[in-house]
C-alpha positions as CSV (number, residue, x, y, z in Angstrom):
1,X,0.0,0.0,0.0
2,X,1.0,3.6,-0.4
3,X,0.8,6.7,1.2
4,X,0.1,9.9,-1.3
5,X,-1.4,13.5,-0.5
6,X,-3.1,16.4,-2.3
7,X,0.3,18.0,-2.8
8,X,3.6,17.1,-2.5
9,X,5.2,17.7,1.3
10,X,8.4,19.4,1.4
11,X,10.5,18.6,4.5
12,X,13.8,20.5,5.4
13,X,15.1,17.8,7.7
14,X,14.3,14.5,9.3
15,X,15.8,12.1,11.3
16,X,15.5,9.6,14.3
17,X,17.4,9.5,17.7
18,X,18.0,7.6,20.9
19,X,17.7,9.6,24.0
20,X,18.0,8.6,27.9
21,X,17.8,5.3,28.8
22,X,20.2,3.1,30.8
23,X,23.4,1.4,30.4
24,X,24.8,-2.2,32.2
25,X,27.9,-3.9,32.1
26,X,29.4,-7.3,33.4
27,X,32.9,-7.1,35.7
28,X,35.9,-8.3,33.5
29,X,37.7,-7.2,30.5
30,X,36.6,-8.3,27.0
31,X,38.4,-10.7,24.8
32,X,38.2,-9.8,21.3
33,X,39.2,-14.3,20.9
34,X,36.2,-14.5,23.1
35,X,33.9,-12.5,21.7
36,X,30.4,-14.3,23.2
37,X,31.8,-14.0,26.7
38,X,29.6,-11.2,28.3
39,X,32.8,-10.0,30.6
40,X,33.5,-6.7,30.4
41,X,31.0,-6.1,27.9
42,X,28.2,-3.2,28.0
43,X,24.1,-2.9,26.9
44,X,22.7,0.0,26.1
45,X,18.5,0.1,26.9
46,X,15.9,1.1,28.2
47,X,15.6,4.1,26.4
48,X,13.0,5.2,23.6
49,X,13.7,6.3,20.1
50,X,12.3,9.6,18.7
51,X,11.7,9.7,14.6
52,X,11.2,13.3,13.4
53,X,9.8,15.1,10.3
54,X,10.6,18.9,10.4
55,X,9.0,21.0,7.5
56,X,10.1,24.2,6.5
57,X,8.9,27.3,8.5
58,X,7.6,25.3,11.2
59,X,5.1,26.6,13.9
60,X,6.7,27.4,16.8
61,X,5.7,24.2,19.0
62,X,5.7,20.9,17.3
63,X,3.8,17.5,18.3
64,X,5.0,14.8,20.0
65,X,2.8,11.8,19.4
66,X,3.2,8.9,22.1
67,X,1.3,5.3,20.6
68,X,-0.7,3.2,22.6
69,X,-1.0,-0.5,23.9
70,X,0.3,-3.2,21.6
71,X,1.1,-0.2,19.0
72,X,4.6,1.4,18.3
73,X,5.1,4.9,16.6
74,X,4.3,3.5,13.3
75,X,0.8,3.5,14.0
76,X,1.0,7.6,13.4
77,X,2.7,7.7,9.9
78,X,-0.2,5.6,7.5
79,X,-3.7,4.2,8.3
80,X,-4.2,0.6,7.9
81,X,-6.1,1.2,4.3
82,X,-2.9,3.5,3.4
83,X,-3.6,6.9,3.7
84,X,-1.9,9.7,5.1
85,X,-1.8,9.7,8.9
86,X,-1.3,12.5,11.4
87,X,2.2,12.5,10.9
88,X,1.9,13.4,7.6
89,X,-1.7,15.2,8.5
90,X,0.4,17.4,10.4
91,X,3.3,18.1,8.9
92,X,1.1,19.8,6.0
93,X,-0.3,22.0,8.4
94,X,3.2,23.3,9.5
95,X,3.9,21.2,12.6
96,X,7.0,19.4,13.0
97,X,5.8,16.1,14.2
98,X,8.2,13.5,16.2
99,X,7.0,10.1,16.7
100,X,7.8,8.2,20.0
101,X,8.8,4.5,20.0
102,X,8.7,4.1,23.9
103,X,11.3,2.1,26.0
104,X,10.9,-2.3,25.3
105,X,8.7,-1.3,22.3
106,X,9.3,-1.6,18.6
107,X,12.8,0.0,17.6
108,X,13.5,0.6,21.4
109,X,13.3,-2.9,21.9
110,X,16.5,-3.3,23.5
111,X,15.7,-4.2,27.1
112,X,17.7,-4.2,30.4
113,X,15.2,-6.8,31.9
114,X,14.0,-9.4,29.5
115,X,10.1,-10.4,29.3
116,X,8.7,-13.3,27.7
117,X,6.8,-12.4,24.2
118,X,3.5,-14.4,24.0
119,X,2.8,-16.1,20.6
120,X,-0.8,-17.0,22.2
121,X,-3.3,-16.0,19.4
122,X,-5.4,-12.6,20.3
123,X,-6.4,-10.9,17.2
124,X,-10.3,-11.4,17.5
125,X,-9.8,-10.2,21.0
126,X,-7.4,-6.7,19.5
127,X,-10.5,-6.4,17.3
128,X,-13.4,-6.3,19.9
129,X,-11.5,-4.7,22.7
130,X,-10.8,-1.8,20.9
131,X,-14.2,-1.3,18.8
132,X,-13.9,-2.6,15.6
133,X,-16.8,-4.2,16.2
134,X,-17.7,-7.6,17.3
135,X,-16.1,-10.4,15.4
136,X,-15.9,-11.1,12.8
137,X,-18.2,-8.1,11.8
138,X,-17.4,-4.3,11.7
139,X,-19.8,-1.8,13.9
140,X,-22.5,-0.8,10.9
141,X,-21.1,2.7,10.1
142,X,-18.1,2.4,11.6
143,X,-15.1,4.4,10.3
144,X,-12.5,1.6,9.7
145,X,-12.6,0.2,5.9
146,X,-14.0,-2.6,5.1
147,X,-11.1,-3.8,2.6
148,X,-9.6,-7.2,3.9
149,X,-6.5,-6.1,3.5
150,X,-6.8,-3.4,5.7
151,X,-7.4,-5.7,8.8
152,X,-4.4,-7.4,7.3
153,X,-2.3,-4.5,8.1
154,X,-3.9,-3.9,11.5
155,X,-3.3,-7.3,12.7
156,X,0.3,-7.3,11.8
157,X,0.8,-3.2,13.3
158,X,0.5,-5.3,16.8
159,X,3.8,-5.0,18.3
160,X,4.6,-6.7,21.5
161,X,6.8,-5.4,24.2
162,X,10.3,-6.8,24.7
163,X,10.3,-6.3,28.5
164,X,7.9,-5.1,31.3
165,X,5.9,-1.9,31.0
166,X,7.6,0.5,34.0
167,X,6.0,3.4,34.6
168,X,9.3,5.2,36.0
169,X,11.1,4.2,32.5
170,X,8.4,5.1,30.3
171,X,8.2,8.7,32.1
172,X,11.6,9.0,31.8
173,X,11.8,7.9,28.3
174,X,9.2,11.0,27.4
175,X,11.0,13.6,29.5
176,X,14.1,12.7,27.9
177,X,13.1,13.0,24.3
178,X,11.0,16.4,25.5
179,X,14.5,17.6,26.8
180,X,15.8,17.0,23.6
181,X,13.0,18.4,21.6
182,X,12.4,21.4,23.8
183,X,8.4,22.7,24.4
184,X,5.9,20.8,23.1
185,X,2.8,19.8,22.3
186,X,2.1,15.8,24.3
187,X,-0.3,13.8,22.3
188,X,-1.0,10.1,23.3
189,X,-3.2,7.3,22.9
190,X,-4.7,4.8,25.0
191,X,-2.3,3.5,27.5
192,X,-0.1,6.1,27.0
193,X,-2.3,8.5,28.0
194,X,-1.7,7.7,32.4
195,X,1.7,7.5,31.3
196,X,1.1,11.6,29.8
197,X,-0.4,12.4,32.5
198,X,2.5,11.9,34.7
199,X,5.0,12.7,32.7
200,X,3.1,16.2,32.3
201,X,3.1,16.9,36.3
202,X,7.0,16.6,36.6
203,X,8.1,18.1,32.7
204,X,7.5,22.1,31.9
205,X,8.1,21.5,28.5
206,X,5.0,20.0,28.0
207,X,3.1,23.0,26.9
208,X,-0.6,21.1,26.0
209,X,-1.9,17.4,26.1
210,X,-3.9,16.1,23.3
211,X,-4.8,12.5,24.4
212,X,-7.4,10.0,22.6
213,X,-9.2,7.2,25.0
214,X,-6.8,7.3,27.5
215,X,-8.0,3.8,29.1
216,X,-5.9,4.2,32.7
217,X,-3.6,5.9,34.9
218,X,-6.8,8.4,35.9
219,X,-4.7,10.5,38.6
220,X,-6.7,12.5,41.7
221,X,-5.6,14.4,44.5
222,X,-5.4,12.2,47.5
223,X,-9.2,12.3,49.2
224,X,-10.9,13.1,46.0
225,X,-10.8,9.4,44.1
226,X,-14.1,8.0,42.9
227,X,-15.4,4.9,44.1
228,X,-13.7,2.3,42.0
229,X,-15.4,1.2,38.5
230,X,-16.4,-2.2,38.0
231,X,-17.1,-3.6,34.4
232,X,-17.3,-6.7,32.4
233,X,-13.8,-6.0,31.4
234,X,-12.0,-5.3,35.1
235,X,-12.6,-2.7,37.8
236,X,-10.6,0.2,36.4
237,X,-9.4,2.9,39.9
238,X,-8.5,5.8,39.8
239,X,-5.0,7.4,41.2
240,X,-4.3,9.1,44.2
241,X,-1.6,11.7,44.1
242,X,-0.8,14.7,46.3
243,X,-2.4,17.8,45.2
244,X,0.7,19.5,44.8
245,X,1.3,17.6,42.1
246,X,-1.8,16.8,40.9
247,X,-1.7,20.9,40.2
248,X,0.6,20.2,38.1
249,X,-1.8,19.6,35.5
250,X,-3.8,22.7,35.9
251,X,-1.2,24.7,34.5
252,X,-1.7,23.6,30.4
253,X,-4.7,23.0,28.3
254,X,-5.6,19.4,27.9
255,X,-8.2,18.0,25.5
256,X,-9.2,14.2,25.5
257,X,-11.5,12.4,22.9
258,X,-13.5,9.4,22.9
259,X,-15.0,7.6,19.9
260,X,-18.5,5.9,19.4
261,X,-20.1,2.6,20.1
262,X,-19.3,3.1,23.9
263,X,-22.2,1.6,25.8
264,X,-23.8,3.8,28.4
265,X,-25.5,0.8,30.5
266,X,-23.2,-2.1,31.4
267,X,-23.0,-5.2,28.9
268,X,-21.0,-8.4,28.8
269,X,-19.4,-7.2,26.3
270,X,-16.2,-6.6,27.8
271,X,-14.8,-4.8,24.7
272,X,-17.9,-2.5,25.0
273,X,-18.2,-2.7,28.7
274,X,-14.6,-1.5,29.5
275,X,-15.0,1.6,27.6
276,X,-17.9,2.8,28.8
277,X,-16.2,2.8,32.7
278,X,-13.2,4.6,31.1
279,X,-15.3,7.4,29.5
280,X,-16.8,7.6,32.9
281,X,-13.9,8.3,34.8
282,X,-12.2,10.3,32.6
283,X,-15.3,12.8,33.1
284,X,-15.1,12.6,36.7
285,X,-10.7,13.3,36.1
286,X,-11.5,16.6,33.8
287,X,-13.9,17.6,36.2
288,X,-11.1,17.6,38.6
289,X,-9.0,19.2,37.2
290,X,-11.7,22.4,36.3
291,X,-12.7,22.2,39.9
292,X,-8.8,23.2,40.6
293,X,-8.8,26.0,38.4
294,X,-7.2,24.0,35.3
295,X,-8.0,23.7,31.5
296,X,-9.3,20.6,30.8
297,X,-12.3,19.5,28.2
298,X,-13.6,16.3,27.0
299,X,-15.0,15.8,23.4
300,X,-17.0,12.7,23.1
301,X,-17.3,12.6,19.0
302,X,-20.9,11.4,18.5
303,X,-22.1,14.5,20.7
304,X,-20.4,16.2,18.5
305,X,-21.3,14.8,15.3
306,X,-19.0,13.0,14.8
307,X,-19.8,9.1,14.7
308,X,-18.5,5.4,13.9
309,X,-15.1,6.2,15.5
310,X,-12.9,3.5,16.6
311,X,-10.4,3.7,19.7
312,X,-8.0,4.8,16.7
313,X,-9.6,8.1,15.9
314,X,-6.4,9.1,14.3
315,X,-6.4,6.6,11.8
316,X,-10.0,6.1,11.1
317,X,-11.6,6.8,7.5
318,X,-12.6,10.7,9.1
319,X,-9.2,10.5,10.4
320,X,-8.9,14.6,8.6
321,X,-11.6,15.2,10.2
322,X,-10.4,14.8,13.7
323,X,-6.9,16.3,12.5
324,X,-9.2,19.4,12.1
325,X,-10.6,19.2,15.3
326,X,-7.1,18.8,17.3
327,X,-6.2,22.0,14.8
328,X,-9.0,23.6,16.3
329,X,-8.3,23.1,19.6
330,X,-4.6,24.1,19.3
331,X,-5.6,27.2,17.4
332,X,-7.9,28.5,20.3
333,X,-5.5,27.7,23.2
334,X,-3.1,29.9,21.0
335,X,-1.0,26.8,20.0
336,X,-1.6,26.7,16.6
């Protein structure tokens, strides 16, 4: 499949780049006759690696885009059925855009602590959980194609993680690559988004968060959690942090979008089920924040309009369309 836009994009400079990260060694000296010995030999890891596209003239702040779950920064650049995605979305609109493979995921694979990689089948699951629709058929108006080959290509976008999922790494991952980037704007998906969330309280140079279905990591001030969230999928919890901290994430504009077929009644369906708890909590968590003088909104699409989205607004079929409406929240927090 190929990518190809309107108009060609011209690009004054790209690149990729390891940043942060850890380094081991074993006691001894090396021997070059030896050379499978691991004395006195070193491994570099735990440390993400940043891909960037930098157009001419850009605006001021660019993106940082921070995949999801079983996803590595590839899932940014194309859409399953081959169009343009938001790296490309938003390089055209003057943005330079730098894609995030985080620490023991895709090509930061490289681990420090080794994890076992499950070959057990899960697709049908991937497809349900995340609102395709229900296997083996699509939600009826749903915004993902209905070409084979484009389930094809989502299938084989899963990418497993090398070793386990650390909070303090992956934070530390993201605050490296923003100290190498400078200000920016944070946008993550899914089970990145918790991970945003923190990283935002401890990093200035997040300037904005633009996160879509953030699905955990919900963080409160201490004494203000809601009563846990059971669902056919789990009982999802929210955080406790000190306010202090929780502050933290007054201090930028943060936007956070859901898609459509999210149940509003439980049903076991836990692909269904487990979303509608997340949309739930994440109200309660914006509400929060406003309640402590911050700048937080939530945009569920089909209130909106905007309907048939999958938890991969980004790379849906009306994936312009929500390029437009990140544009227009950027634009009228004076970001864009």
């Amino acid at each position: 499949m190929t990518t190809t836009g309107q108009t060609p994009l011209t690009i004054q400079s790209q690149g990729s780049f390891a940043v942060g990260g850890t380094v081991t060694s074993q006691p001894g000296a090396f021997d070059p006759r030896n050379p499978t010995d691991p004395a006195g030999q070193t491994l570099h890891g735990d440390h993400p690696r940043v891909s960037c596209q930098i157009p001419v003239d850009p605006r001021p702040l660019p993106l940082l885009l921070w995949h999801g779950w079983w996803e590595d920064s590839s899932c940014w650049g194309t859409t399953p059925d081959g169009r343009e995605g938001f790296t490309s979305l938003f390089l055209r609109r003057g943005f330079a855009v730098y894609t995030l493979d985080q620490p023991r995921r895709g090509s930061a694979g490289k681990t420090t602590v080794a994890a076992p990689v499950s070959t057990a089948p899960n697709e049908q699951w991937f497809f349900n959980q995340f609102r395709l629709g229900e296997w083996p058929d699509l939600y009826p108006g749903v915004q993902f194609s209905e070409d084979s080959g484009a389930l094809e290509q989502f299938f084989r976008g899963m990418v497993p993680d090398t070793g386990p999922i650390d909070a303090d790494v992956l934070v530390a991952g993201a605050s490296a690559a923003l100290a190498a980037i400078g200000p920016s704007i944070l946008v993550t998906h899914s089970h990145a988004g918790g991970f945003g969330w923190l990283t935002d309280m401890q990093d200035s140079n997040v300037r904005a968060v633009v996160s879509f279905e953030p699905g955990s990591g919900f963080v409160f001030p201490k004494g203000e959690v809601p009563p846990p969230m059971p669902s056919a999928n789990g009982t999802l919890e929210g955080v406790p942090v000190p306010l202090d901290k929780f502050l933290a994430l007054t201090r930028v504009p943060i936007v956070v979008y859901y898609g459509d077929n999210i149940p509003t009644e439980p049903t076991d369906i836990s692909g269904r089920d487990n979303w509608r708890v997340r949309l739930a909590m994440a109200r309660l968590w914006v509400d929060a924040i406003n309640r402590h003088g911050g700048d937080a909104e939530l945009v569920y699409l089909p209130e909106i309009g905007i309907t048939g989205n999958t938890h991969f607004a980004f790379s849906d079929l009306n994936n312009v369309q929500i390029a437009d409406q990140v544009s227009a929240f950027l634009a009228k927090k004076g970001l864009g």
